[in-house]
N, C-alpha and C positions, 0 to 999 in steps of 0.2 A: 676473343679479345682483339685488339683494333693494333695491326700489325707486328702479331707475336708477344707483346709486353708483356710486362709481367702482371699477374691478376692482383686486384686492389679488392683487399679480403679486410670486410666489417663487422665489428662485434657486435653483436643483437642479444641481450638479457632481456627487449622483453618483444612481443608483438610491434607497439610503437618504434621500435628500432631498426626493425629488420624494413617496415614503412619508410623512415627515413634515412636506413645507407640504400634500398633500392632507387627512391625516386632522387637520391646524392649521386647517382651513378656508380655505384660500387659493381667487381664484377661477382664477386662469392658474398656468402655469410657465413660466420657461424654463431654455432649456440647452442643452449642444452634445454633438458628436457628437467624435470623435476627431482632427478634418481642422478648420481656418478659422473656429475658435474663437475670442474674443480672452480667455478662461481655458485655455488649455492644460495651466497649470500642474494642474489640478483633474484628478477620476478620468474624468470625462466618460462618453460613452456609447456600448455598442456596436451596432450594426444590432437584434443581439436584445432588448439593454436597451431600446432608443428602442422599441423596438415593445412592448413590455411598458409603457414609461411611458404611451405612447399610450393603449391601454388602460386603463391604471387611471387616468388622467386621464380622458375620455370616460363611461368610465360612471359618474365620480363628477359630471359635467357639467362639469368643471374645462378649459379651454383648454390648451394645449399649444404654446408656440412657441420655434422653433431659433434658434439666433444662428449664421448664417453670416457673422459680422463681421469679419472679418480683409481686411488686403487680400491681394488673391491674383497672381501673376504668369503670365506669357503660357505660360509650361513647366504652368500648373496650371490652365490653364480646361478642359481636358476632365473633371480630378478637381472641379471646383468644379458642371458639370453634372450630375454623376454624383451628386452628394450633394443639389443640387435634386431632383433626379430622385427621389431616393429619399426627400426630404421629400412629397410630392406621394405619392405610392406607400402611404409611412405615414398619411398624414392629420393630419400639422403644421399646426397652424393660421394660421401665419404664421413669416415668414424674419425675421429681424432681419438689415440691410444697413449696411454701413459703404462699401462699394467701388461706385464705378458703375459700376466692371465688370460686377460678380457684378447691380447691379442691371439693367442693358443682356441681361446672359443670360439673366435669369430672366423677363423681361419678354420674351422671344425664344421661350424652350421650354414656358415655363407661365405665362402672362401672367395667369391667373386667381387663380395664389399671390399669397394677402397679403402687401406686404413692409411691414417695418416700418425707419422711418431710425433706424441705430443713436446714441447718443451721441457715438460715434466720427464721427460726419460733422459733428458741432461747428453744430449748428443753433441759432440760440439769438434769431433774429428773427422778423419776422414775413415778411418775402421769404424767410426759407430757409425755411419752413415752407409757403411759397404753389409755392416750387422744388419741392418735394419731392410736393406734390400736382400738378402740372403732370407729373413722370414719371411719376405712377401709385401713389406710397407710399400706403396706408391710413393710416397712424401714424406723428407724429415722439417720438423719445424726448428729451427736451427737453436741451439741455447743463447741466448738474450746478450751474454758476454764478450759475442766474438769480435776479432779485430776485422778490415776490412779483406787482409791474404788470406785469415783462415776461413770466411762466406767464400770467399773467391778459391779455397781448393775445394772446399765442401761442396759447390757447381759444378766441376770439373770433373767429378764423379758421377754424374751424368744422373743421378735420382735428381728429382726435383725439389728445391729447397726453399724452404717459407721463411723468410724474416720477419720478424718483428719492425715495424718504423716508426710505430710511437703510441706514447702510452708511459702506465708506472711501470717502474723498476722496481723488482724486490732486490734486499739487502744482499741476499743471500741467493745463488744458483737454483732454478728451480727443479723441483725433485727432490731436493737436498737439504732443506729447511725443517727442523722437528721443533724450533722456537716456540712454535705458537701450541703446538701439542704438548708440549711439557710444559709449558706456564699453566695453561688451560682446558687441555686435553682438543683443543682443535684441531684437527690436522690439515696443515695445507695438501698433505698429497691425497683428503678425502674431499673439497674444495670448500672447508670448514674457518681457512686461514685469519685468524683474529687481528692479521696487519702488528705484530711486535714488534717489528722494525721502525713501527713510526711511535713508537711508546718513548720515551725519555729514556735516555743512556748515555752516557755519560765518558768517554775516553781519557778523558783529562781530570787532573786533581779538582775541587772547589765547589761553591755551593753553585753556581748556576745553573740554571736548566737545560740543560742540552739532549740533541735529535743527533749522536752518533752514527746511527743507524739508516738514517732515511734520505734516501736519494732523490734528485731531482727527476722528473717523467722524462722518457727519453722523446726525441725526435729525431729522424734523419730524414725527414720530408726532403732537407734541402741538398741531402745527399743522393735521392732516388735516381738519379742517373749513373751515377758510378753504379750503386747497387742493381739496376739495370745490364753495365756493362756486364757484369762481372757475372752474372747469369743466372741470375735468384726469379726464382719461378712468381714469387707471392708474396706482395705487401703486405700484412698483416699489422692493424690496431690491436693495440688491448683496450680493453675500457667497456668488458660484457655489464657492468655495477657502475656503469655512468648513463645520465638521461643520454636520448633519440639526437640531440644536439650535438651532441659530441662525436657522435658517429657521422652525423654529416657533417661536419666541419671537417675532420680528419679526412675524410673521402674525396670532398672536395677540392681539398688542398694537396692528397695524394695525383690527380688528375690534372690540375693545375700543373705542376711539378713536371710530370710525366711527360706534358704537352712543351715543357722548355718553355712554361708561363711562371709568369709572377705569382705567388698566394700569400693572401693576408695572415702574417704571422704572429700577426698583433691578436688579430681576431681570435687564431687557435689557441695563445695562450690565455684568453680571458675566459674560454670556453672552460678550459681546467690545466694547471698549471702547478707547482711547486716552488713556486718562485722561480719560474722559467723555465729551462729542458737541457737536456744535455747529450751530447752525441762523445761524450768520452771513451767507451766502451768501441767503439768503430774507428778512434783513431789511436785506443790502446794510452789514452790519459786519462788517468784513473786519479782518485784524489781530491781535494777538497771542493773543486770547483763542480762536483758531479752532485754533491750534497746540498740538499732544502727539502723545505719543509711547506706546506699549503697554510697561506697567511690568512687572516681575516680580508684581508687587501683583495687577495687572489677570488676567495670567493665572491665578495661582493662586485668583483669586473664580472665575473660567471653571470649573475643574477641579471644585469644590468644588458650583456650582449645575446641573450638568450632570446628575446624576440627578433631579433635582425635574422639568427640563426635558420630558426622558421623559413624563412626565404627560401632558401637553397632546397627545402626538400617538399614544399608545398603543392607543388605540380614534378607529376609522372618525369622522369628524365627519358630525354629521345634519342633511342638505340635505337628505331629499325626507321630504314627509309620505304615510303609503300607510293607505288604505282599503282595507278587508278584508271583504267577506263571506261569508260559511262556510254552507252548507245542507248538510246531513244529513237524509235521508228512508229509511228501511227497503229493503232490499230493493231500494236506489239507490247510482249513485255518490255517493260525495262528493266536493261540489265548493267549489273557493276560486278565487275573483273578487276581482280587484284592480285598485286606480286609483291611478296616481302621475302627477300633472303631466300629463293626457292621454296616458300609456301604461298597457296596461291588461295581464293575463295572467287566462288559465282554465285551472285545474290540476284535473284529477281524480282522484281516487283510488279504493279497494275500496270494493268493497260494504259497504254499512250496516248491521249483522247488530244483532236484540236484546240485551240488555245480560243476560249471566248472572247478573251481582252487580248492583252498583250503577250503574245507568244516569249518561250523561256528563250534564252541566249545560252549558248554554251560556255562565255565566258562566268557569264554566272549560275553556270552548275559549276564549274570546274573552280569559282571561288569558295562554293559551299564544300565542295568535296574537300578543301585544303584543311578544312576546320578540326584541327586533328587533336584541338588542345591539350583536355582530360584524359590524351592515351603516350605512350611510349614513341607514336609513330610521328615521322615530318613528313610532309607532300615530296614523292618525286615527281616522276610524269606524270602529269595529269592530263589525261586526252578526253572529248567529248565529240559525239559524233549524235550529232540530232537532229531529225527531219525539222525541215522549214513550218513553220506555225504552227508546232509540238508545243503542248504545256507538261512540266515536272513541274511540283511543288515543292519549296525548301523541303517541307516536312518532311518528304519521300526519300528526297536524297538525302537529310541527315539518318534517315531510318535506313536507308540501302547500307549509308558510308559501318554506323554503328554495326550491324550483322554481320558484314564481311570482316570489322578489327575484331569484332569476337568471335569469329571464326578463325581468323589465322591466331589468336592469342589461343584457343584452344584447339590447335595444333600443333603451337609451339610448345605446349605446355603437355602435349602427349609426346612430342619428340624426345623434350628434355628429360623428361622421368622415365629413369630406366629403374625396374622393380627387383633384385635382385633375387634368387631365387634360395630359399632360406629350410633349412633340413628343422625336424623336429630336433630340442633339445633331453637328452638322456643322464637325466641326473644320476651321478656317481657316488657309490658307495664308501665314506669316508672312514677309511681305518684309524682307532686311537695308539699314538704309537704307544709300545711298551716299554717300561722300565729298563736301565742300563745304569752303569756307573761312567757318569762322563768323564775325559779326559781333560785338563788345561790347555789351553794355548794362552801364552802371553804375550803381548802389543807390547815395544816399549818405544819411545822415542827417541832417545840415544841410547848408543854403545855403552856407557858410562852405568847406566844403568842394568846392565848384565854383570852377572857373575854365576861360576859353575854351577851353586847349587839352585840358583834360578833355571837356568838351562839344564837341570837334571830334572827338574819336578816338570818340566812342560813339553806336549807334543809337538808344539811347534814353537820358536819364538820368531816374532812378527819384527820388521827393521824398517825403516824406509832406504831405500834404493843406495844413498848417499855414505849412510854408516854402515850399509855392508859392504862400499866398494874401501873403506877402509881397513878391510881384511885380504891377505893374504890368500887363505884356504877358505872355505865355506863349508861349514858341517852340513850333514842331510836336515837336520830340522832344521835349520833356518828358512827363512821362509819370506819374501820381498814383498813388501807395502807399496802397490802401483799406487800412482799417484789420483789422486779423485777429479781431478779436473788440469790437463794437458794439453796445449798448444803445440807440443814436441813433441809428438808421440815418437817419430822413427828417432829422433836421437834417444830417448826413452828406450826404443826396442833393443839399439845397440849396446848401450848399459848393459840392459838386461841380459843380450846375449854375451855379452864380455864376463859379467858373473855367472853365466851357465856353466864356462869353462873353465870357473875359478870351484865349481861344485855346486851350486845354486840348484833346485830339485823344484820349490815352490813358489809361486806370487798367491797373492791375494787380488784378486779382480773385483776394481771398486767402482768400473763401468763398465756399461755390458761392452763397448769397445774392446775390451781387453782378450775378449776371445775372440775376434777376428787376428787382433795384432798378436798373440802367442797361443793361440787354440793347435796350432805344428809345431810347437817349440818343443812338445817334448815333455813340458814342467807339466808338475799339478795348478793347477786353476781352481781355488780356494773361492766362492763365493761371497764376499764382503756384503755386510748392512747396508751400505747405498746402494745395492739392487733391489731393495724393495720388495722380497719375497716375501709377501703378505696371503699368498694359497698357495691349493695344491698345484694348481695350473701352471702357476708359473714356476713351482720348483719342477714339474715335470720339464717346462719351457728349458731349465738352466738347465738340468742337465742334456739335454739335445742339444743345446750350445758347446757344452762340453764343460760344467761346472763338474768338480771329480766330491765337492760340498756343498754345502749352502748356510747360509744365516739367517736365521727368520727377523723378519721385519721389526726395528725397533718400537712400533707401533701397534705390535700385535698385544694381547694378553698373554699369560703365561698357559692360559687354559686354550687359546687359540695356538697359540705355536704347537701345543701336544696335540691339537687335533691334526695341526698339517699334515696330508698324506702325500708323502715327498720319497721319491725312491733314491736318495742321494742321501749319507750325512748329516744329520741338521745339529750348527750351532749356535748357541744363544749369546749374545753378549752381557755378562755377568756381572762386571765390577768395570769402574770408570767413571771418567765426567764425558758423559755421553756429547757428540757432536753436535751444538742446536742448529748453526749454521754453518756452511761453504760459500766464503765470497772471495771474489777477483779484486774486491775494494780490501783497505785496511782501515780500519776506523781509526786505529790509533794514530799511523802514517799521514792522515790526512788530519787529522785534531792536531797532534805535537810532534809529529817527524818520529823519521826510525828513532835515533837519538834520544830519542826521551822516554821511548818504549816502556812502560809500565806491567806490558804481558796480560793488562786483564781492563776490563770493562765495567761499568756499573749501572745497576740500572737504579728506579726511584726508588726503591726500597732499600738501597744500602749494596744487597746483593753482587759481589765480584764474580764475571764470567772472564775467564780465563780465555786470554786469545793466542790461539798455539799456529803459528807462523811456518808457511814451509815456502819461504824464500825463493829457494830454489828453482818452484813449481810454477812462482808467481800467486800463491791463494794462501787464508786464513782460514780458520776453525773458529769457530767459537764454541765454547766448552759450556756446559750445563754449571752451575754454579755450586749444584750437590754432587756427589759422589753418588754414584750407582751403589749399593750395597744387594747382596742374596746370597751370602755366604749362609747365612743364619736361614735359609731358604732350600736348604741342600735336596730334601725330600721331594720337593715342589718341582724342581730341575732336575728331575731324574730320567726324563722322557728323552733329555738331551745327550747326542754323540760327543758334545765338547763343549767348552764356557771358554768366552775369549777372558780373560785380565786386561783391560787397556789402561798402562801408566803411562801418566805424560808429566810429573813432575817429582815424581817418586823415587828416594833415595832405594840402592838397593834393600835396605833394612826395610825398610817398610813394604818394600816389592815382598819380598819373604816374610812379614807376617799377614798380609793379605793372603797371600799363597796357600800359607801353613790354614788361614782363618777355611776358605772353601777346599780344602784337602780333609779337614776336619769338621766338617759344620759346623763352627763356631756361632754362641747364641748369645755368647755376652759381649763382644770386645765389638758393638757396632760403632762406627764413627759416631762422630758431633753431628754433622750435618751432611743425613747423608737422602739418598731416594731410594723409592724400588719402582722410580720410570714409570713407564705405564704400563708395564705387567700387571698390576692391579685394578687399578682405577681407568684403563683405560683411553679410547677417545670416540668421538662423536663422528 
């Protein structure tokens, strides 16, 4: 890259794209292959296509990396190595990982593969970024939310860090989104995501149609210089499910930018747009002005600047500068000597015969030679050294010039692909766990919601940080709710260690952060449902982190959680209004002010999602609209070491006959309106 900068990394969903962020001048790509993608929705790629991108990425010097970002389950680890495997084989420069499955296998069978932490693992500190170097990641891609101090400590940490600069926003933290899987069974974290956020929801009282939910595409093109200072390794577009245009526009206007030039930002928003773009999240103004919605308007500028677009990526972009020298001597080969970048080529050709008419000129071989249009390359030196009444033919030397650029392009293209070296995969023997009688743990959200004989019936009861520092003493089961998404982490840490020696024994870890930042403290590390343990791999991963439990993925089946073969604790989360979303936005704050807070959200069907607020942390919840019920399920749940209870609006009475309901199997007393999640039914 052209005096250390940062690399301008382009999205490519399909062949045509990865075509136009190369000849846009981008330095990386990525993109996926047709398997464990989290763009599914897009054209992707096939064995032949990836090995064709390879190629024309490599010998234009452009990087090349996969996103096997999805999480994967215990039925798909043989297909998840197979697709390592054949990264490694092509010469991918890097995996992008969301699963610590997929990253425990790849660190098994080709430990030399760069991985890179995808978005999707919700890294956004400086413990998850020190976690992620500690297993071995090259690169964390930074979570989409942060301000511009917390990129800037995340650098400082000396891994190398990917930002996003423009593109959609989802509503919701990625990673941390089960929206679209519980409406529909899609799962964003399988790369299934149904876009829920841009469906009609409603924050406010009344009949109108409103977009709650959906944010405007970010941009900070016009920030790439601070984000420069601050020591961010890699630009990064989203937009793998948008045409070839979009990628080069973005590219283009990244480079602009970079150069301390002017870029059309007219242009980029007609490319695609939401009613224009927003850089809230970077200077931490969050709020109304971050929200829109993609107009009829919006598309129809798309349709309209989409041939202009073309332009920019129609002919090859010119990375290598090549020196050329041409000798011509009678009654000799001729010869062309070239130098690009320390690779070099000698092409020879016919014999050098006297000139019948009009002998050549060396000024016009050496204008032929400059002819460099259709390739990568621009004229340096060009020297010509040829005897007196010599005749070349253009022909010759367009045929000498052509040999020698496809000789230094296929050496630059053996330079750049390095093959990693890749162990055969050893499928493992999945044990069904056996039957037990699980214990309770109870969630609750306020203090207020405790009483003795709640806190007699349960192994643990769950608090957040805030309502146990309103306790004096701290009994042993109590148990602290770390926060799911933290800017403060070390003030966090202090808290925590001020309630260790108030008695404090547990946290709940709800990012893998949490066991860098208290993995020495001492406490139990309780494995929270936003880590995503969706196999066995990755619960074997947690506990080498130092999880002392685990939670199996709320997007597992009930038959897939009993098959996990987990040598740790596994609990299930039982009863609650499951979490759909984690945002840094408030939808309501931004509709009607805190003040008017209504606590819940609607979407078009009538449907109330309850938005549970934790202030404190800075971030919202949104809550599933049914109740979790599996009381009435007790038999089914018997594989499990423990059932969490999560109440967030529940009187204690009601806390205690939920309690009494899963203590007893209860078959009759089910709610009005309740779910059984996708323990059953699943997702795609």
């Amino acid at each position: 890259m052209e005096n250390n900068r940062p690399e301008i990394l382009a999205p490519c969903g399909s062949p045509d794209a990865v075509e136009a962020a190369v000849n846009s001048g981008c330095d990386a790509v990525y993109l996926g292959t047709k398997v464990f993608s989290a763009r599914q929705g897009c054209k992707n790629f096939t064995r032949d296509e990836l090995r064709d991108a390879v190629r024309l990425c490599h010998t234009n010097g452009v990087k090349i990396y996969q996103a096997i970002n999805t999480l994967i389950f215990d039925s798909q680890t043989e297909q998840a190595a197979n697709e390592l495997k054949q990264a490694c084989d092509m010469g991918i420069d890097g995996i992008i990982v969301q699963d610590l499955g997929v990253i425990a296998l790849a660190k098994s069978i080709c430990p030399d593969m760069p991985l890179h932490a995808s978005t999707q693992m919700t890294i956004h500190t400086v413990s998850g970024a020190e976690i992620c170097r500690k297993m071995g990641l090259r690169r964390v891609v930074a979570a989409r939310e942060l301000p511009l101090e917390a990129i800037e400590r995340l650098c400082r940490t000396g891994i190398p860090i990917e930002v996003f600069v423009h593109g959609a926003l989802c509503f919701s933290v990625s990673g941390q989104c089960y929206m679209s899987a519980m409406i529909g069974s899609r799962s964003a974290n399988r790369g299934m995501c149904a876009q829920a956020c841009r469906l009609p929801f409603s924050a406010v009282c009344g009949k109108e149609e409103r977009h709650d939910l959906s944010l405007k595409d970010m941009s900070y093109i016009k920030e790439i210089k601070l984000l420069e200072r601050a020591g961010v390794s890699s630009l990064k577009t989203e937009g793998r499910m948008k045409r070839p245009e979009y990628a080069a526009a973005a590219v283009h206007s990244c480079r602009q930018a970079l150069c301390g030039k002017e870029y059309d930002e007219a242009l980029l928003k007609n490319v695609f747009s939401r009613g224009g773009f927003t850089n809230g999240y970077l200077f931490s103004k969050t709020g109304r002005d971050m929200f829109g919605m993609r107009t009829a308007e919006d598309a129809q500028q798309s349709k309209e600047i989409l041939p202009a677009i073309h332009e920019l990526y129609r002919r090859p972009f010119k990375r290598f500068s090549l020196d050329m020298h041409l000798t011509a001597r009678l009654n000799s080969e001729i010869m062309l000597e070239c130098e690009s970048g320390g690779l070099s080529a000698s092409v020879k050709g016919s014999i050098v015969s006297p000139a019948v008419n009009k002998p050549t000129a060396a000024d016009d071989i050496a204008k032929q030679l400059r002819k460099l249009g259709q390739t990568a390359y621009t004229a340096g030196d060009v020297t010509v050294d040829i005897d007196d009444g010599a005749f070349v033919s253009a022909a010759e030397i367009n045929s000498l010039r052509r040999t020698a650029v496809s000789s230094l392009d296929n050496q630059r293209f053996q330079n750049s692909t390095a093959r990693y070296p890749c162990k055969e995969y050893i499928s493992p023997v999945f044990s069904r766990r056996s039957n037990r009688v699980p214990s309770l743990r109870t969630e609750l959200y306020d203090m207020s919601q405790l009483d003795e004989d709640i806190y007699d019936k349960s192994e643990l009861v769950c608090l957040p940080i805030g309502q146990l520092e309103r306790l004096e003493s701290i009994d042993e089961k109590m148990c602290a709710l770390l926060p799911r998404f933290d800017l403060h982490e070390e003030q966090t840490k202090k808290r925590i260690e001020k309630l260790q020696g108030h008695g404090l024994k547990h946290l709940t870890a709800t990012n893998i952060s949490h066991f860098e930042l208290f993995g020495k403290s001492g406490m139990k590390l309780h494995g929270g449902f936003g880590l995503n343990a969706a196999n066995s791999l990755a619960a074997k991963m947690l506990k080498d982190l130092g999880a002392a439990d685990i939670t199996a993925s709320i997007e597992l089946t009930l038959k897939q959680a009993r098959m996990l073969d987990t040598p740790l604790p596994l609990n299930i989360i039982g009863y609650g209004r499951l979490p759909a979303m984690l945002s840094i936005n408030c939808p309501i704050k931004q509709a009607a002010g805190c003040g008017k807070c209504s606590r819940y959200i609607t979407d078009r069907t009538g449907r109330r999602f309850s938005v549970k607020c934790s202030k404190e942390h800075g971030y919202i919840e949104i809550l599933n609209c049914d109740v979790l019920w599996l009381a009435d399920k007790a038999d089914e749940l018997s594989f499990a070491d423990s059932i969490t209870l999560s109440f967030y609006s529940e009187k204690p009475d009601e806390i205690k006959r939920v309690i009494a309901a899963y203590l007893s199997g209860d078959k009759d007393n089910r709610p009005q309106d309740f779910t059984r999640g996708l323990y059953y039914r699943g997702i795609l």
